[in-house]
Structure formats: C-alpha cells, structure tokens
C-alpha positions, 0 to 999 in steps of 0.5 A: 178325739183324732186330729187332722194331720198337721198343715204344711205348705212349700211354695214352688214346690212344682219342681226341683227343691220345693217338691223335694221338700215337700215330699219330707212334710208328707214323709213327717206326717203333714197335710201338704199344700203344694203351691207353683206359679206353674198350675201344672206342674203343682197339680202333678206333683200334689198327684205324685206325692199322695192321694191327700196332699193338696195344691194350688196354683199360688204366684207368691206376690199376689197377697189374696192368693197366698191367703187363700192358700193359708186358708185352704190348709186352714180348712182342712187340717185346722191348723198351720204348723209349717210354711216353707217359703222356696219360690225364687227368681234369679235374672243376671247381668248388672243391675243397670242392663236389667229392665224394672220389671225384672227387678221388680220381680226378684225382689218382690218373689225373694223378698217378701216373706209371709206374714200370712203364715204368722196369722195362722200359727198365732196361738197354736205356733209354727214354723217357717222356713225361708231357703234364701241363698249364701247371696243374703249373706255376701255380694255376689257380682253379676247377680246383684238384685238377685242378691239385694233380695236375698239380703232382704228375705234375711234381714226381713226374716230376723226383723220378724223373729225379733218382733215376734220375741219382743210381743212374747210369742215363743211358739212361732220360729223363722228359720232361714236356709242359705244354700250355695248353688244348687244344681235345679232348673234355676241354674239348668240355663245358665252354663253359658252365662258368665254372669252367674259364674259365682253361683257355680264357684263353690260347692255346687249342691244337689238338691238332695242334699239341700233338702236334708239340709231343710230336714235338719232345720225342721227338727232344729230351727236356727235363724240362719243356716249356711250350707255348706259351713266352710263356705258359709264362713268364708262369704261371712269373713268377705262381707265383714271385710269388704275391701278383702272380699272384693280383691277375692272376687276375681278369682271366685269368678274364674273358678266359677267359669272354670266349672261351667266350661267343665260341665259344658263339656260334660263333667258332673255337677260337682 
C-alpha cells in the first residue's frame, strides 16, 4: 500500500527563509504547505517549488485559519510530520514610542506557537520547528518587544516540550532556531535605523546559511540551537550576567552602525 508523502508546512514561507525552508521539505520529500500573510507571494512560491506543494493565504494569529491550514495538509497526506513556525514581525525603537497595536502585534505573531501542529502529530509524532532569534536568549536595546516575543517563543516552546515529556509523548519534538540577523526583507529597511543596530552587530547571515542550519536540526532536533555558536555563547554569558551584558552594549551598538554605514555605502552583508 503507497502512502502519501509526508505533511509539511512553513509559515511566511512567501519569501526570504520561509521559502528556502520550504524548498529543503520538498527536497526531503514532503507534501509542502506554503502559508503567508501575503496571498501572492504564497501562491507563487507554491508554484515555483512544484506542481503539488500547496499554499494558503494563513495570518498566524488567527487561530481558525492556521486549523484550517493544519487541516488542509491533513486532508492531503494523512498525516503531519513537520510544522516550521518562521513568520515574524520586527518594529524598532523603545517600547514607550511604539503604538499598542505594534506591540501587540509582535508579540502576538512571534510568540505564539502552534499547538494546532501538536493536535495533528499526536499519535503518529512530528516535529516542530520555531526559528526564533538570538534576541530569545539576551536583551537587545532598541528592539525590546521584539525581544520580549522571542523570549516567549522560547520559554513557550520548551514549556511545551516539557508538558509533552511529562504526559509520555516522546514521538513529537520542538526545536527552536535562534539565528544572529539575517540578511532578508526583515532587516532590507533598516540600514538607516539605529534602532536595530544590534541586529547587524555580529555575524550577519544569509539566509542560506540560516536554512542549512534548519537542515541540521531537521535530521537532529535540539531544544535550542544558536547560530553561530561563538556568538550564541557570547548572548548566553551577558544574560547570565547582566550587570556585565549591559556595560557590553555600547560597544555592541557601535559595532552594529559601524556596519550599517558600510553597507549604506555599498559593502556586502558581511
């Protein structure tokens, strides 16, 4: 007896990593759901990856259409086998100059996770994967609700896998994804605002090397996975000592305008 190929979905896979993720699932076999806030650019990238991948328009808060999504992959392949959570929203500036509605919004869209994807995998397993941000694991000035949603996409995602741990559910795994910033249309605009100077303090990635980095963790899941590790060490050693990780920031913060002036005037990502 055949069986359809495995379910896959990756959220705001319009663009950027999403869609580079999602062209790794078709590569390994899946039944891709592609799903974006953006009805367009989910319906061509669904068309550019393949005659049978899938997409949907989905806005990751509403919780009816992210079911329906999980109900769609459902229908077609029978089963769930991957969920990647990688819509995000970043707004910067201090938390006081931001209107409710911005906030609301980033925490709301980086958040919440899907426990959608946890109804479809019981019984049969899964996993899901949540590209979160090394802002989960650190403070990061200028861009704090940015930040506070990434803390709760992580302490939401192993909350969760503990709860599943607890209940005897081994065959589900969470794997959380925290990259340095990434060269997409998520930090495009922000060459000249010096309130995400930090965002381009460190490694700056291309989202290629994101993506492989999803790979790994596809074939290995882990709770948390920082990219790169050296800087991922360093955000863990400022958060474990704050006092030491704020004296750091300004000089993280020079760095970080030091390289948006640079590209500004043309040099590459890196």
């Amino acid at each position: 007896m055949n069986r359809s190929p495995a379910g896959a979905v990756v959220t705001g896979a319009g663009r950027g990593l999403g869609r580079l993720i999602a062209a790794i699932l078709v590569e390994r076999g899946h039944r891709v759901l592609v799903t974006d806030i953006d009805e367009d650019a989910a319906h061509a990238t669904a068309a550019e990856l393949g005659p049978d991948v899938l997409w949907a328009a989905v806005d990751v808060r509403d919780e009816t259409r992210t079911a329906a999504a999980r109900d769609l992959i459902m229908a077609r392949s029978g089963r769930l086998d991957v969920w990647v959570n990688n819509a995000g929203v970043l707004a910067t500036g201090p938390a006081w100059e931001q209107p409710p509605e911005v906030r609301r919004l980033m925490l709301e869209v980086n958040g919440l996770g899907t426990v959608a994807a946890i109804e479809a995998m019981r019984g049969t397993g899964g996993h899901i994967v949540n590209v979160v941000s090394l802002a989960g694991l650190t403070a990061v000035p200028g861009e704090a609700v940015y930040a506070a949603s990434k803390h709760a996409a992580i302490g939401f995602s192993l909350s969760t896998l503990a709860d599943l741990r607890l209940a005897g559910i081994k065959e589900i795994d969470i794997s959380c994804l925290c990259p340095d910033g990434i060269w997409t249309p998520m930090l495009h605009d922000k060459l000249d605002d010096p309130a995400s100077a930090l965002s381009f303090s460190g490694t700056l990635l291309e989202p290629e090397e994101a993506a492989a980095a999803v790979r790994k963790v596809l074939d290995r899941p882990r709770p948390v996975t920082a990219i790169p590790r050296r800087r991922g060490l360093q955000v863990r050693l400022a958060d474990a000592f704050p006092s030491l990780g704020l004296r750091a920031v300004p000089l993280a913060v020079a760095r970080g305008r030091r390289v948006q002036r640079k590209m500004r005037a043309g040099a590459a990502p890196k």
